[in-house]
N, C-alpha and C positions, 0 to 999 in steps of 0.2 A: 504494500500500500504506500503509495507515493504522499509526500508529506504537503501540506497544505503549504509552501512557503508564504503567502500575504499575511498570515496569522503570526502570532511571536506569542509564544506562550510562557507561562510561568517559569515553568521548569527551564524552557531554553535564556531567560533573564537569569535565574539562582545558576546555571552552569557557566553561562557568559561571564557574570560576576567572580563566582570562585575560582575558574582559572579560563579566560579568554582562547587561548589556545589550544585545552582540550575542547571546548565550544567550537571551533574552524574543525579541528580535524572530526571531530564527527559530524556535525553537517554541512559542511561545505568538503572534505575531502572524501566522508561516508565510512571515515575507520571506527572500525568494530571497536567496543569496548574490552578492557579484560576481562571483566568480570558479570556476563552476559544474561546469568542468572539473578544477578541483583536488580539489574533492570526488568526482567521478567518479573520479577517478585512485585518492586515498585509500582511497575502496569498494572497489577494484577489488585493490587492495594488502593491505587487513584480509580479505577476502574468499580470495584464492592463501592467504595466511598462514593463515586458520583450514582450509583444506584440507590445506595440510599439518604442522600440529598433529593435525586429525583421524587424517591417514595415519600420523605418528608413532605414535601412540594402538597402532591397530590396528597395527601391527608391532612394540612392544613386547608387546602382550597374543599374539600368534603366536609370537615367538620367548619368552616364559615358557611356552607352550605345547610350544612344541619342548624345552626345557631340562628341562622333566615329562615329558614323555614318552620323553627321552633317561634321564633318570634311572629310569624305571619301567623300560626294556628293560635297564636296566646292572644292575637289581637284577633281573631276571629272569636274564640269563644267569649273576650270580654264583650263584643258585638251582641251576640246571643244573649249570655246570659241577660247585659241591658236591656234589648227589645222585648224577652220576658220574661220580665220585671223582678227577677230574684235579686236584686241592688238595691 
């Protein structure tokens, strides 16, 4: 999978920073790391993390979901009950 070069992401800033140099030779010359397991490991660790980032995501937009629509049934019944006449 070919890399997005228009993007500059995190991880290629924290590598740039730490040592400039190994930042060139791995994306601009494409040399392999030594230690090629650590970066599988890393992948694999930003990867779980941004899934569940994503699932937080979608369980906070559900339960503001739920708290609207809790809110719309609680102004409907005070509706009812008003109209008859138990207030």
């Amino acid at each position: 999978m070919a890399k997005d070069r228009s993007l500059v992401r995190a991880s290629d800033i924290g590598s740039w920073a730490f040592c400039h140099r190994a930042w060139w030779l791995a994306n601009v010359r494409g040399a392999t790391h030594q230690r090629p397991e650590v970066l599988a490991h890393g992948n694999q660790a930003h990867a779980a993390h941004g899934r569940q980032v994503r699932q937080a995501g979608r369980l906070r937009t559900a339960g503001l979901w739920l708290i609207a629509l809790a809110l719309i049934l609680a102004g409907l019944a005070l509706i009812v009950w008003a109209l008859l006449g138990l207030g």
